[in-house]
mmJSON file of the N, C-alpha and C atoms, coordinates in Angstrom:
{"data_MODEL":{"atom_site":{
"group_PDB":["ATOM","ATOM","ATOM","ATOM","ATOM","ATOM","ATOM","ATOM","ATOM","ATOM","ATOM","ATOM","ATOM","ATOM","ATOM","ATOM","ATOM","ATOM","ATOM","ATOM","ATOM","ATOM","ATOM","ATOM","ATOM","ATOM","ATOM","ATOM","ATOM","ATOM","ATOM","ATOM","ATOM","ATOM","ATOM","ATOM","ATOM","ATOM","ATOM","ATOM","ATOM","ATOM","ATOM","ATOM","ATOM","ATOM","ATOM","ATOM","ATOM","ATOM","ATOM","ATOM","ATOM","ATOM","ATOM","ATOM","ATOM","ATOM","ATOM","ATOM","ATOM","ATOM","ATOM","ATOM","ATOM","ATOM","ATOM","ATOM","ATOM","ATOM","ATOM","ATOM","ATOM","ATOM","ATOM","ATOM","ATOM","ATOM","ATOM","ATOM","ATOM","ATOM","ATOM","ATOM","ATOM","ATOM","ATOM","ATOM","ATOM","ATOM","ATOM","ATOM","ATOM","ATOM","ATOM","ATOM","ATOM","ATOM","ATOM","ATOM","ATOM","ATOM","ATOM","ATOM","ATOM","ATOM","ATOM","ATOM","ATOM","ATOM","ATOM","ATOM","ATOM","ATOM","ATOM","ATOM","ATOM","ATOM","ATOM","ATOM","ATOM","ATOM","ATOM","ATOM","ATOM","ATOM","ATOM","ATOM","ATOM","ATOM","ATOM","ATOM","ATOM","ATOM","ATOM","ATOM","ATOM","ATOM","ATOM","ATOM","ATOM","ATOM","ATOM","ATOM","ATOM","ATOM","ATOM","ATOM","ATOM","ATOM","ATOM","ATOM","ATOM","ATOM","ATOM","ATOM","ATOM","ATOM","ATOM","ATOM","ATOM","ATOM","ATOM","ATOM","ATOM","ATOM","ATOM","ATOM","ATOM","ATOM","ATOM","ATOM","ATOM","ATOM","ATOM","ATOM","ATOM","ATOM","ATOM","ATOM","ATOM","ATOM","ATOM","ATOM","ATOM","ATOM","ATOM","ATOM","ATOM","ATOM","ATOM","ATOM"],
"id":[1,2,3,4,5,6,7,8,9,10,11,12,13,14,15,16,17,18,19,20,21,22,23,24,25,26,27,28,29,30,31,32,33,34,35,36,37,38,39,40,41,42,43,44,45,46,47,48,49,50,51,52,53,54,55,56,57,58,59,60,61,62,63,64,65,66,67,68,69,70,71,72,73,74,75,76,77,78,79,80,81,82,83,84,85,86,87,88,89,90,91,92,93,94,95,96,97,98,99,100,101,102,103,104,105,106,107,108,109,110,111,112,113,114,115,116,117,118,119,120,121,122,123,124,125,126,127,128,129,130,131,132,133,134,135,136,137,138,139,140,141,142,143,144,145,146,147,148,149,150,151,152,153,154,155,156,157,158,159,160,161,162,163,164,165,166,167,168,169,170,171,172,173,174,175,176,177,178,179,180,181,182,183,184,185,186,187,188,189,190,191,192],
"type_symbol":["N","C","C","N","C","C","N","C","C","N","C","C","N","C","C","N","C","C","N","C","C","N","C","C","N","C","C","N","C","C","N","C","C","N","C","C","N","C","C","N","C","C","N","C","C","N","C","C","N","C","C","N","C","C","N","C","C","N","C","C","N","C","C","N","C","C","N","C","C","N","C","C","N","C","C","N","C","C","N","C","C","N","C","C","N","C","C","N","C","C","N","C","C","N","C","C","N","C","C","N","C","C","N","C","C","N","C","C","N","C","C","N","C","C","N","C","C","N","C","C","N","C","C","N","C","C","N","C","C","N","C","C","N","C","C","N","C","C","N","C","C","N","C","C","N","C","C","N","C","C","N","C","C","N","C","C","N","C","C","N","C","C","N","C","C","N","C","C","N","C","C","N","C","C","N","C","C","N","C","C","N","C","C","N","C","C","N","C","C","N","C","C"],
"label_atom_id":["N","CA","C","N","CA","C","N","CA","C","N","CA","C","N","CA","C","N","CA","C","N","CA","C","N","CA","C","N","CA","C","N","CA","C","N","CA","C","N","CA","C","N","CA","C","N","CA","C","N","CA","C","N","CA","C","N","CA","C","N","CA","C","N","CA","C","N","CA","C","N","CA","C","N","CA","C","N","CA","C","N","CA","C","N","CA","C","N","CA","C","N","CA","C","N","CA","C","N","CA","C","N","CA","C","N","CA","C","N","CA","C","N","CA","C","N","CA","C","N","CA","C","N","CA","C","N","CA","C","N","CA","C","N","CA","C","N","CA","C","N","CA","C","N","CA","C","N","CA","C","N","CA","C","N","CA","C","N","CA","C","N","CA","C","N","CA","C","N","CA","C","N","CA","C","N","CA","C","N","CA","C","N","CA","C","N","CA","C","N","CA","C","N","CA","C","N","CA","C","N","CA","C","N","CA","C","N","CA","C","N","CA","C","N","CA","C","N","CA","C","N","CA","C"],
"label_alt_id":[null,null,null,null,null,null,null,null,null,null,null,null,null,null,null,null,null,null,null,null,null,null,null,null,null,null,null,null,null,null,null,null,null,null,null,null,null,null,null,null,null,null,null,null,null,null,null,null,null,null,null,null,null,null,null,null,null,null,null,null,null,null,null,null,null,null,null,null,null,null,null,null,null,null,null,null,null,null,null,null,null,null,null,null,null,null,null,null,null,null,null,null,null,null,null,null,null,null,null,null,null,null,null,null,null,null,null,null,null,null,null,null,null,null,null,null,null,null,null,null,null,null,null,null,null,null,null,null,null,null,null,null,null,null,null,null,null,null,null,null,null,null,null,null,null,null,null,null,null,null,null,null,null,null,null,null,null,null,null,null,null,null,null,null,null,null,null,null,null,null,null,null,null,null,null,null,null,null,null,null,null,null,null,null,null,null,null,null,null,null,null,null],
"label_comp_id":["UNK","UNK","UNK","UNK","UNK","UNK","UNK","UNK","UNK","UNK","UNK","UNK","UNK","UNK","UNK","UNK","UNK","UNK","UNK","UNK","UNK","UNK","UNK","UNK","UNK","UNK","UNK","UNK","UNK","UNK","UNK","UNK","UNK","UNK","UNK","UNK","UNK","UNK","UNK","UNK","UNK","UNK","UNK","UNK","UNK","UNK","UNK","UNK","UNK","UNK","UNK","UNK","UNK","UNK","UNK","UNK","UNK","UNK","UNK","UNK","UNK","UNK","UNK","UNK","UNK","UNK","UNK","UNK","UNK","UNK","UNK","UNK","UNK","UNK","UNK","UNK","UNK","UNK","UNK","UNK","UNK","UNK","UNK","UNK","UNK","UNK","UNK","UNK","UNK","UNK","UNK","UNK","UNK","UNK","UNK","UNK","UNK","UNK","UNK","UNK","UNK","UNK","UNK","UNK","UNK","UNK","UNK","UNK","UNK","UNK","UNK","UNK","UNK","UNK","UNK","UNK","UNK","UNK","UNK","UNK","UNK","UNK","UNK","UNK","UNK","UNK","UNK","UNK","UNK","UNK","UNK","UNK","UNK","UNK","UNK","UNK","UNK","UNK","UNK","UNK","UNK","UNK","UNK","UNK","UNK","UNK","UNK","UNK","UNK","UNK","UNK","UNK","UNK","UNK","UNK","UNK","UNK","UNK","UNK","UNK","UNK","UNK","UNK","UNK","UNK","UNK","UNK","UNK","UNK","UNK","UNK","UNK","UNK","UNK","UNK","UNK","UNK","UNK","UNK","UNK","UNK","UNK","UNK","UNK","UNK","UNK","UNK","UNK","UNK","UNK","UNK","UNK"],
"label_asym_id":["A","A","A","A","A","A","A","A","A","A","A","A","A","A","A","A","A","A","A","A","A","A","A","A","A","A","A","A","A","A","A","A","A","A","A","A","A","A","A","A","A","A","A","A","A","A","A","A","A","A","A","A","A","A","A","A","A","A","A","A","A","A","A","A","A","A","A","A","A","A","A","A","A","A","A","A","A","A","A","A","A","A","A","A","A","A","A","A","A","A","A","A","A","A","A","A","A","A","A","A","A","A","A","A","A","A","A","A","A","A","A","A","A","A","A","A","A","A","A","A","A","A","A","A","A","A","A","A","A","A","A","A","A","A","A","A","A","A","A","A","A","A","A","A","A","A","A","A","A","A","A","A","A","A","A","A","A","A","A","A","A","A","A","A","A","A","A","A","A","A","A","A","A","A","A","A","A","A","A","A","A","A","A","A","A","A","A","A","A","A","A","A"],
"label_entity_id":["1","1","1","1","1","1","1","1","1","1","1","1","1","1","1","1","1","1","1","1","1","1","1","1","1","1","1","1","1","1","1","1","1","1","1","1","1","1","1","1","1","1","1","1","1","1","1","1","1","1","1","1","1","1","1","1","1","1","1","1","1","1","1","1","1","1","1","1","1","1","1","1","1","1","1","1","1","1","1","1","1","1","1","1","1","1","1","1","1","1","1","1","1","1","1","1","1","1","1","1","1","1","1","1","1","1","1","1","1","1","1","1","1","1","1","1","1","1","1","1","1","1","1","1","1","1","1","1","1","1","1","1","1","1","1","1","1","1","1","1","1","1","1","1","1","1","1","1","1","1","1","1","1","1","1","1","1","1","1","1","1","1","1","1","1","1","1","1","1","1","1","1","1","1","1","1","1","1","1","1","1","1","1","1","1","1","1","1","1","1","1","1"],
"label_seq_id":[1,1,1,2,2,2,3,3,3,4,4,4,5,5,5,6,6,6,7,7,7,8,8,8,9,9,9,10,10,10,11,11,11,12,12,12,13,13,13,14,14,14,15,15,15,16,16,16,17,17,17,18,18,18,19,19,19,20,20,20,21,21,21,22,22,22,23,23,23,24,24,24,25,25,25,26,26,26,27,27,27,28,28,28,29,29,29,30,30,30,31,31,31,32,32,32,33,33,33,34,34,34,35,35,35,36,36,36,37,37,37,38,38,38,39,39,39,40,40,40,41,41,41,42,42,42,43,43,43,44,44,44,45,45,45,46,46,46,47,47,47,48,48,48,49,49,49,50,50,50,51,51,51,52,52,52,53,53,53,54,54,54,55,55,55,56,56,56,57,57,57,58,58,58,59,59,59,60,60,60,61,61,61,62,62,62,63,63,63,64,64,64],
"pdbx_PDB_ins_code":[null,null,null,null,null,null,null,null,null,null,null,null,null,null,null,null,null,null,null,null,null,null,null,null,null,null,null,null,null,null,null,null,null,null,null,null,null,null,null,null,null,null,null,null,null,null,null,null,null,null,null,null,null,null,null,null,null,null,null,null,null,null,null,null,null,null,null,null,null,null,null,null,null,null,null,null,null,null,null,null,null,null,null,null,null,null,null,null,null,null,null,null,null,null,null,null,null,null,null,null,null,null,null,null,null,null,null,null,null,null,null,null,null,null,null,null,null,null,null,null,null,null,null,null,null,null,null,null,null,null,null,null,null,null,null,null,null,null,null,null,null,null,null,null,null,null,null,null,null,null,null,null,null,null,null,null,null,null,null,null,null,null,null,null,null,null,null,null,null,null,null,null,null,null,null,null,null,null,null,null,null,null,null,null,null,null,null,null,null,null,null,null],
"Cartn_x":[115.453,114.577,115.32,114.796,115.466,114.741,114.694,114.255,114.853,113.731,115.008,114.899,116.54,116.9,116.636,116.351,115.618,114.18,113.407,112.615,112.369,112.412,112.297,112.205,110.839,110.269,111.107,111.124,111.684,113.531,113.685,114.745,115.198,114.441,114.168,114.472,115.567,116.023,115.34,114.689,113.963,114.177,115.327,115.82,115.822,116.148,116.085,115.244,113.712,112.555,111.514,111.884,111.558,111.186,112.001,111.956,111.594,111.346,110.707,108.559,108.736,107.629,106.516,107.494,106.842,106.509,107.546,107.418,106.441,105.797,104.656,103.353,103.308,102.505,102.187,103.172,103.108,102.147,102.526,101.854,100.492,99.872,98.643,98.484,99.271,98.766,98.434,97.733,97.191,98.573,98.181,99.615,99.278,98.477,98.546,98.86,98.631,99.118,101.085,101.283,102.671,103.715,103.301,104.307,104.192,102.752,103.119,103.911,103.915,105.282,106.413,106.613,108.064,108.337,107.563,107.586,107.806,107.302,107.056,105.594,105.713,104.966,104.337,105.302,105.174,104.364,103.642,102.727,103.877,104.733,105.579,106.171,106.72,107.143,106.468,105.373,104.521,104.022,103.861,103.667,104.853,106.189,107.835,107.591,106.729,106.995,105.59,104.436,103.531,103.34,103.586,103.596,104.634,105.599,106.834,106.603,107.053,106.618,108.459,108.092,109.064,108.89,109.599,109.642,111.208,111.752,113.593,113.401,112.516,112.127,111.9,110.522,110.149,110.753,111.858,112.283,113.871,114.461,115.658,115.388,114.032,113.693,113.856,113.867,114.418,115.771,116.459,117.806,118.808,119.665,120.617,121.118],
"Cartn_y":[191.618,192.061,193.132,194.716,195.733,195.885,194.844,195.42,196.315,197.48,198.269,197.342,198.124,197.163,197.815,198.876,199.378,200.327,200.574,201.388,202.651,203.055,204.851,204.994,205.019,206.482,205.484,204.447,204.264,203.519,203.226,202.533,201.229,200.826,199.305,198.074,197.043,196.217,195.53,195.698,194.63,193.655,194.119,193.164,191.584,191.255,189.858,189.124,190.154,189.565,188.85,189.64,189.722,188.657,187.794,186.359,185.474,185.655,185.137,185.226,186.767,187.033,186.544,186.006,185.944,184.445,183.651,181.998,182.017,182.84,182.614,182.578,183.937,184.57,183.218,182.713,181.683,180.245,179.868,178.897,178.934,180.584,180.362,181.564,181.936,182.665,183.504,184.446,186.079,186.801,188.106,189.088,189.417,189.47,190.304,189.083,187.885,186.998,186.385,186.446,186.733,187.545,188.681,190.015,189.802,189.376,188.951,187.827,186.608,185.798,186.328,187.128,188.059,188.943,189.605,190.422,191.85,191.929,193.358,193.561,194.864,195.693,196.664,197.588,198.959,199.188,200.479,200.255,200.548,201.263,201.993,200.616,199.791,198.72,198.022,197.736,196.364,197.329,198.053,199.322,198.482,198.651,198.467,197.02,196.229,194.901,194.11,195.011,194.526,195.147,196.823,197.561,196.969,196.491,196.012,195.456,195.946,195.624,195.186,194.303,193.55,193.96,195.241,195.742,195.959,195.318,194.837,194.146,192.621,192.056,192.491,193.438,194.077,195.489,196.23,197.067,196.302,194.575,194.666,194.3,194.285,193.879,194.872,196.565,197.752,197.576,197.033,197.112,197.188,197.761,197.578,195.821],
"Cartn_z":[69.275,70.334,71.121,70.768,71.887,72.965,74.224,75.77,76.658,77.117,77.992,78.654,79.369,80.537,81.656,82.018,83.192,82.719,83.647,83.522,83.485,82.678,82.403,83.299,84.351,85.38,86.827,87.125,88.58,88.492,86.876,87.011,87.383,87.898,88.199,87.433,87.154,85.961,85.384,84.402,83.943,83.157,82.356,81.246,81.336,82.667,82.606,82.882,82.739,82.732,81.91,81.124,79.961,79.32,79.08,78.418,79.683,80.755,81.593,81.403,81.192,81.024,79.795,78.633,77.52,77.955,78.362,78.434,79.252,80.257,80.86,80.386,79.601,78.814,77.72,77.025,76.105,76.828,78.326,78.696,79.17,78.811,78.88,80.28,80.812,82.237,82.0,82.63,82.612,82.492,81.84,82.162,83.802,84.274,85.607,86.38,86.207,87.205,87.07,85.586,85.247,86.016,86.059,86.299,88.228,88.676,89.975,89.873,89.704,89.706,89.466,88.872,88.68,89.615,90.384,91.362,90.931,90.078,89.03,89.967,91.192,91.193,91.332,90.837,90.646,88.753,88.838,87.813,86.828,86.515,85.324,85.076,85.712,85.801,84.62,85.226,84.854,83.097,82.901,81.5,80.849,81.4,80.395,79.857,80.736,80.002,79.236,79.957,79.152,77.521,77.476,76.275,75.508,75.782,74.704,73.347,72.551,71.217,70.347,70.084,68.882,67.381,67.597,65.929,65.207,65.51,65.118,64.034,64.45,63.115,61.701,61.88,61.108,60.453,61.432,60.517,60.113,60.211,59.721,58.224,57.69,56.341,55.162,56.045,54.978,55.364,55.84,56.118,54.583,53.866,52.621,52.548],
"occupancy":[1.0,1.0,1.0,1.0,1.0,1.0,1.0,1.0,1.0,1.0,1.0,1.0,1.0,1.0,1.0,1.0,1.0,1.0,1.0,1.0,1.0,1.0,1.0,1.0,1.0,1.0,1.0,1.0,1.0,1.0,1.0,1.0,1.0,1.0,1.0,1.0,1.0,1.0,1.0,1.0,1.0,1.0,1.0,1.0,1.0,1.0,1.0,1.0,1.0,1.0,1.0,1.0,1.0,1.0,1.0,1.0,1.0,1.0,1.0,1.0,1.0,1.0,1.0,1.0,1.0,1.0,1.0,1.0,1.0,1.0,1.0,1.0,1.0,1.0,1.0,1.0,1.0,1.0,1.0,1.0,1.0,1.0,1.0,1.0,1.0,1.0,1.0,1.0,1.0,1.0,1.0,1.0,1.0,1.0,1.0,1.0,1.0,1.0,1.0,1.0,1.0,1.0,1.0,1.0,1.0,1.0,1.0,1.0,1.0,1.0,1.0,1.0,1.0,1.0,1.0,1.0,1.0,1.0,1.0,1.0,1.0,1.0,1.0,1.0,1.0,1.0,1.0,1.0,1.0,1.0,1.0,1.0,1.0,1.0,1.0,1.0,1.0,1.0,1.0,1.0,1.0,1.0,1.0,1.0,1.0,1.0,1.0,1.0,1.0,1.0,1.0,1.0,1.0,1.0,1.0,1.0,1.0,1.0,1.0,1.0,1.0,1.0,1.0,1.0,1.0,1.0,1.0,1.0,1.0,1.0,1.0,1.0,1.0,1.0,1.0,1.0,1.0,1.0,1.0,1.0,1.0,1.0,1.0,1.0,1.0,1.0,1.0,1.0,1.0,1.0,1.0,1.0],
"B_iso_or_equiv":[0.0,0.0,0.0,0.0,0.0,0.0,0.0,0.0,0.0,0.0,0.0,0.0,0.0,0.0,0.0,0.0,0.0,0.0,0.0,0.0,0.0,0.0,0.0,0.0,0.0,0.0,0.0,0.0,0.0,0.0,0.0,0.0,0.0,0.0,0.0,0.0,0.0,0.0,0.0,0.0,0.0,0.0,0.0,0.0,0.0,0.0,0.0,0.0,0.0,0.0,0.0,0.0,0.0,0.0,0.0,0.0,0.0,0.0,0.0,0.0,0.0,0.0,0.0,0.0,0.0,0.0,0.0,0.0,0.0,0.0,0.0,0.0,0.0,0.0,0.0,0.0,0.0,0.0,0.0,0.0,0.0,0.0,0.0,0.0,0.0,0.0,0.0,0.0,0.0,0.0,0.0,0.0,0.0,0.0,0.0,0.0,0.0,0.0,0.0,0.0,0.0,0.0,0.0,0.0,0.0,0.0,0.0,0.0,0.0,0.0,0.0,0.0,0.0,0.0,0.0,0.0,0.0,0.0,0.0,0.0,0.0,0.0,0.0,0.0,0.0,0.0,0.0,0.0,0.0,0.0,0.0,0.0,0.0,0.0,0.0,0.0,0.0,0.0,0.0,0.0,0.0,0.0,0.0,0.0,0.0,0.0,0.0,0.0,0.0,0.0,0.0,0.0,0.0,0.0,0.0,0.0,0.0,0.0,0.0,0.0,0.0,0.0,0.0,0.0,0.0,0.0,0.0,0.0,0.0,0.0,0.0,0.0,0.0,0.0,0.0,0.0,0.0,0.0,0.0,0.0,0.0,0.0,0.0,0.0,0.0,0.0,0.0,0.0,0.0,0.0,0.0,0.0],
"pdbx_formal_charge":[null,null,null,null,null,null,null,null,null,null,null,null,null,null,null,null,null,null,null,null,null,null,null,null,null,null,null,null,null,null,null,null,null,null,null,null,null,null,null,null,null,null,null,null,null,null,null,null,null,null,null,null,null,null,null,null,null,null,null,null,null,null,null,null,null,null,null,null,null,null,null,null,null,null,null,null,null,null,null,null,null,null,null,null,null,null,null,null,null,null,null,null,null,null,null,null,null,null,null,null,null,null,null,null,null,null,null,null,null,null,null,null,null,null,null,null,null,null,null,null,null,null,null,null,null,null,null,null,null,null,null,null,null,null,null,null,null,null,null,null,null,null,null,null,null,null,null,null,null,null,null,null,null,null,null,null,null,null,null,null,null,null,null,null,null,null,null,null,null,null,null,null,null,null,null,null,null,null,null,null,null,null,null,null,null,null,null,null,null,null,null,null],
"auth_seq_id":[1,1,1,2,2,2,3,3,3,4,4,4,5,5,5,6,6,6,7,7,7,8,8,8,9,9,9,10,10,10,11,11,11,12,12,12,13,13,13,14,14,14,15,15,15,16,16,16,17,17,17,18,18,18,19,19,19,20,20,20,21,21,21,22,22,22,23,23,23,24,24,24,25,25,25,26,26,26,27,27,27,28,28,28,29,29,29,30,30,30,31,31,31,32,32,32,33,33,33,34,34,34,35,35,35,36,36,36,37,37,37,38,38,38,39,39,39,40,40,40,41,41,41,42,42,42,43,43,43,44,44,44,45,45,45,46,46,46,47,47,47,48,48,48,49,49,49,50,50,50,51,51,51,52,52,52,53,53,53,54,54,54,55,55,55,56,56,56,57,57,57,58,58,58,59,59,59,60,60,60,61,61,61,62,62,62,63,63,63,64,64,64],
"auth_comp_id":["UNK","UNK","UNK","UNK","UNK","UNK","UNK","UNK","UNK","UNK","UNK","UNK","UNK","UNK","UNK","UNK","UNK","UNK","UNK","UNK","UNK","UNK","UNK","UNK","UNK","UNK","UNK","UNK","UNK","UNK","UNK","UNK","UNK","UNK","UNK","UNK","UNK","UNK","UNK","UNK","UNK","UNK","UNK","UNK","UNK","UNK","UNK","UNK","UNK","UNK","UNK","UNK","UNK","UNK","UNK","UNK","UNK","UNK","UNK","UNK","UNK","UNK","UNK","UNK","UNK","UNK","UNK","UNK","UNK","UNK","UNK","UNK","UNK","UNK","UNK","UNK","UNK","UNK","UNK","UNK","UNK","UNK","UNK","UNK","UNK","UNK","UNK","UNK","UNK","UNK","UNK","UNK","UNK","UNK","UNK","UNK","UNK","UNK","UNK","UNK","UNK","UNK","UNK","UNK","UNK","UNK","UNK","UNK","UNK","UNK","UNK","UNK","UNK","UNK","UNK","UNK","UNK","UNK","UNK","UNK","UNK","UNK","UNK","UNK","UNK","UNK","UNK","UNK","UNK","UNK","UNK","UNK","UNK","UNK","UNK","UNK","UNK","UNK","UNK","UNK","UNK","UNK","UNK","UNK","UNK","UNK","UNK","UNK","UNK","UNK","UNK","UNK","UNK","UNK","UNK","UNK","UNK","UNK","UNK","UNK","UNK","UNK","UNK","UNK","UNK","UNK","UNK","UNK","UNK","UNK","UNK","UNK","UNK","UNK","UNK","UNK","UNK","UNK","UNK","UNK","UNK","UNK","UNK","UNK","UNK","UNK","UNK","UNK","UNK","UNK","UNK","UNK"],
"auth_asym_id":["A","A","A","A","A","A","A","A","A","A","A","A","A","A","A","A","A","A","A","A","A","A","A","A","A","A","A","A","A","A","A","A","A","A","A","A","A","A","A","A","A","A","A","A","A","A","A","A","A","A","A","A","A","A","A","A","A","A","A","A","A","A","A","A","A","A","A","A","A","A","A","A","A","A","A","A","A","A","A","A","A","A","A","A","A","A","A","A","A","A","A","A","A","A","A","A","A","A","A","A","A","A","A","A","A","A","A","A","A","A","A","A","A","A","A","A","A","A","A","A","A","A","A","A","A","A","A","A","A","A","A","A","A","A","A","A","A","A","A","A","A","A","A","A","A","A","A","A","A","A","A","A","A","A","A","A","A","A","A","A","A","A","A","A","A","A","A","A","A","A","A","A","A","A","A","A","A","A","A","A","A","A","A","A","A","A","A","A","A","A","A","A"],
"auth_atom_id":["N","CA","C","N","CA","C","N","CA","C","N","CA","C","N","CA","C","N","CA","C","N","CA","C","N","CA","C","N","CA","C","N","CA","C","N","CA","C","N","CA","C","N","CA","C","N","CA","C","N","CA","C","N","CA","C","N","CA","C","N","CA","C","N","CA","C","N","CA","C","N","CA","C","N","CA","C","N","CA","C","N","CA","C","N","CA","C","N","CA","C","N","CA","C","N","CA","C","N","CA","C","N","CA","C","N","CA","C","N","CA","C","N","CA","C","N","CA","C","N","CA","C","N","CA","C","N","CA","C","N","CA","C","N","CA","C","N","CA","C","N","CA","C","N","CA","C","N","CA","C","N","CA","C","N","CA","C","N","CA","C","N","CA","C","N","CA","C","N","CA","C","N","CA","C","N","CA","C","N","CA","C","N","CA","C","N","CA","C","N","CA","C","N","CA","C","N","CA","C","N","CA","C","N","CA","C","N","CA","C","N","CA","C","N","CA","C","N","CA","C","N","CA","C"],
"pdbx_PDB_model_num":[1,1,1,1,1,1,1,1,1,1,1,1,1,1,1,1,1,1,1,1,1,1,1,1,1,1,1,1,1,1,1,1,1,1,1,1,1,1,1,1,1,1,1,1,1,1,1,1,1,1,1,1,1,1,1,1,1,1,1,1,1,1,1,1,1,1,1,1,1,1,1,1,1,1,1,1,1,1,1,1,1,1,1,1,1,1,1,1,1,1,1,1,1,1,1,1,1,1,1,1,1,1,1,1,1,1,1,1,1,1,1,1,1,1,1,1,1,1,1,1,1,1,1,1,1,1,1,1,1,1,1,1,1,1,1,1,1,1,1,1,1,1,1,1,1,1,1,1,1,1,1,1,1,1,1,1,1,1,1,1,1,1,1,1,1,1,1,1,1,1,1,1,1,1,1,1,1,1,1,1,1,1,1,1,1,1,1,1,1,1,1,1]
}}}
């Protein structure tokens, strides 16, 4: 899993949200009610962790 760890446009840390965000996401909550429990709220912000995509998995399978 590559998460930035800050946010492109304000810089803001997000990395250690991340896996906060999914275990929420997993128990059923809204993303918009999630990222408020995290206190993610600036919009570029709340973009870095909702757009995140897990494609490590999928490209370590062309790996040699």
């Amino acid at each position: 899993m590559m998460v930035p760890v800050r946010c492109f446009s304000c810089g803001k840390v997000l990395g250690s949200l991340y896996e906060a965000f999914l275990e929420k996401l997993n128990k059923g909550e809204s993303p918009e009610k999630a990222l408020d429990a995290l206190g993610v709220k600036r919009y570029c912000c709340r973009r870095m962790l909702f757009t995140q995509a897990d494609l490590i998995d999928n490209i370590m399978k062309y790996q040699r």
